[in-house]
N, C-alpha and C positions, 0 to 999 in steps of 0.2 A: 207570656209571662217573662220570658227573655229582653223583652223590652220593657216592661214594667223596671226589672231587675237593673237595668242598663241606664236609665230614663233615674232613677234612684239614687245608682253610686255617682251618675255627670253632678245629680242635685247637690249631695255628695261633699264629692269633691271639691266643686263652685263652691258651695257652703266654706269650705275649710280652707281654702284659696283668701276668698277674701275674709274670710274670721281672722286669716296670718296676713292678709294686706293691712287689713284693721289693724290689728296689736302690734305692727310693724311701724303705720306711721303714726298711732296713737304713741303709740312708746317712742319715738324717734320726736316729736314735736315736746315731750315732758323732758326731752335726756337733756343732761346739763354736762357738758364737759366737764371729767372729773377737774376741780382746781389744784396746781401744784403748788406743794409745802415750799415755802421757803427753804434753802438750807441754811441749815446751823450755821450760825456770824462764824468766820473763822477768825484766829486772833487777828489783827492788824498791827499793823508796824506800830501802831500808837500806843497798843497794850501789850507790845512784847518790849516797847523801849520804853525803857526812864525814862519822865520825862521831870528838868529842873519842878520841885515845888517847894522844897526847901534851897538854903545855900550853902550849894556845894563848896567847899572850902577847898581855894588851889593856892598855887608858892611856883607859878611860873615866871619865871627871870625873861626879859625881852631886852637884848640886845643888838646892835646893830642902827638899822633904819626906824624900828620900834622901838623905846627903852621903857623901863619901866617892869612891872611884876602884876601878873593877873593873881589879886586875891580871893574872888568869889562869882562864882556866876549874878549873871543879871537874872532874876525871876520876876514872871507876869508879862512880858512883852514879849506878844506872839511874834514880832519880828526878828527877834532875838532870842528865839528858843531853842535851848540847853536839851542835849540829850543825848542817851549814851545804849550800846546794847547789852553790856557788861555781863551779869548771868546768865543769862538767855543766847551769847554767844557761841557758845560750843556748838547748841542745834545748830545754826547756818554756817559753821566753820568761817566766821565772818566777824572780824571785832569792829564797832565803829561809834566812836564818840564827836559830837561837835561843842564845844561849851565856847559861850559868848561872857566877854565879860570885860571890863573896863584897864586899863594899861595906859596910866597918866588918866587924859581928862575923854581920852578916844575909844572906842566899844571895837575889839577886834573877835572873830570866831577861831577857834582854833580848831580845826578838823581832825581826826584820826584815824585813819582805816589800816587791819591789820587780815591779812587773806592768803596766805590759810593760816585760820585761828585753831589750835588746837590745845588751849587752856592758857591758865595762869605761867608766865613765862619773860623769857627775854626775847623781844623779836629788831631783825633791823632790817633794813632798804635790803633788797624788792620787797619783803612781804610787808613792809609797813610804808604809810604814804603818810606823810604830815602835810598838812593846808594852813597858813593863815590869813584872813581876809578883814577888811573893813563888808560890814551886812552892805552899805551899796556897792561892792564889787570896784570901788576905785584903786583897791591897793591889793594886791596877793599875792603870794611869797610860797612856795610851794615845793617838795623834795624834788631836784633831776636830779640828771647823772652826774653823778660826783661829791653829791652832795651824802653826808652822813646823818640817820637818822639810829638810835635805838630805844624801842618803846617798851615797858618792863611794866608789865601785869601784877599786880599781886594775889594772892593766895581766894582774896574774898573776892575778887575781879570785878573790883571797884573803887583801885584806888592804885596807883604806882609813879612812876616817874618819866620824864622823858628831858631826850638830851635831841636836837635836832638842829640841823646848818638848812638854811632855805634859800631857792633862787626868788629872786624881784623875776616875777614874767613878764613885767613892762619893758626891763632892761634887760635883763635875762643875766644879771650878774648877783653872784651869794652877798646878801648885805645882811642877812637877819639869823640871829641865832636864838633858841628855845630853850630853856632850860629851868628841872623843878618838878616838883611835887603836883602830881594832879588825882581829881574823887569824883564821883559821881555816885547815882544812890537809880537804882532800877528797881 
C-alpha cells in the first residue's frame, strides 16, 4: 500500500513538474516584452524661444567699420533666423537674443548673451557679451577686455536698449560701436 501511495505522489509530482514546465514555456513563447512609453516631448529650445514671424522693429545705430542702422529683422530665411529667450528667461537665468538683419545693403547678426539673468534690468560686461557677425562668419566684432557693453531689459523683457564698443577679432582692434533701440516678440 505504501508503494501504491509513493508510486501516486512521484505520478504526482511528475504531473505538476511538467503542468509548471508547460505553463512556463507556453507562457514565456506568447510574452511580449512590455513596450516603453515614450516620454512626454519636453519643451525645446525652439518652443521656449521666440522665434522672428513677424518684424521685430529695432533703431540700432552701427558705427565704426559697420555704419548704418538695423531697422527690422529679416523673417523666413532659415539662415538668418531671428530669436530671442526674452520671458522664458528668468527659468535658465540666462538671457540670450540673436537678431539678423540688414545695415546699408549687408545682413549682419547681432548676438546677446546675459548670464546671470535675473530679470528686467541694467546689465554690463562680464555678465553681458555682445557679438556681431556677417551669417558666413567673414567679419565679427565681439566684447573683450576693455571694451564697454551695457544691455538694459525692460519691464515686458522684450524690448530695451543697448550701447556697446566691439573688438574686429581679425585684427583684434575696437573699430565697431552699437547703439539703440532693440524688440523681439517670444
Amino acid at each position: 500500500m505504501l508503494q501504491v501511495l509513493l508510486s501516486s505522489v512521484r505520478v504526482g509530482i511528475c504531473g505538476a513538474a511538467a503542468l509548471t514546465t508547460a505553463l512556463m514555456f507556453g507562457a514565456c513563447t506568447n510574452f511580449r516584452a512590455p513596450t516603453a512609453e515614450a516620454p512626454a516631448a519636453s519643451p525645446s529650445a525652439s518652443t521656449t524661444i521666440g522665434a522672428a514671424k513677424v518684424n521685430w522693429a529695432q533703431a540700432l545705430s552701427f558705427s565704426g567699420d559697420v555704419r548704418g542702422t538695423m531697422f527690422q529683422v529679416i523673417v523666413g530665411d532659415p539662415a538668418t533666423h531671428s530669436e530671442c529667450t526674452g520671458r522664458n528667461s528668468s527659468y535658465g537665468g540666462a538671457w540670450a537674443s540673436t537678431l539678423y538683419g540688414t545695415v546699408g545693403k549687408d545682413v549682419y547678426g547681432v548676438l546677446v548673451t546675459v548670464r546671470p539673468y535675473v530679470g528686467p534690468g541694467s546689465y554690463r560686461v562680464p555678465a553681458v557679451s555682445v557679438q556681431v557677425s556677417r551669417p558666413d562668419g567673414s567679419a565679427i566684432w565681439q566684447t573683450s577686455a576693455g571694451d564697454s557693453a551695457t544691455f538694459v531689459v525692460g519691464s515686458d523683457e522684450e524690448s530695451g536698449t543697448l550701447q556697446a564698443t566691439l573688438t574686429d577679432l581679425n585684427t583684434n582692434t575696437t573699430k565697431l560701436r552699437l547703439s539703440g533701440r532693440w524688440s523681439c516678440v517670444t
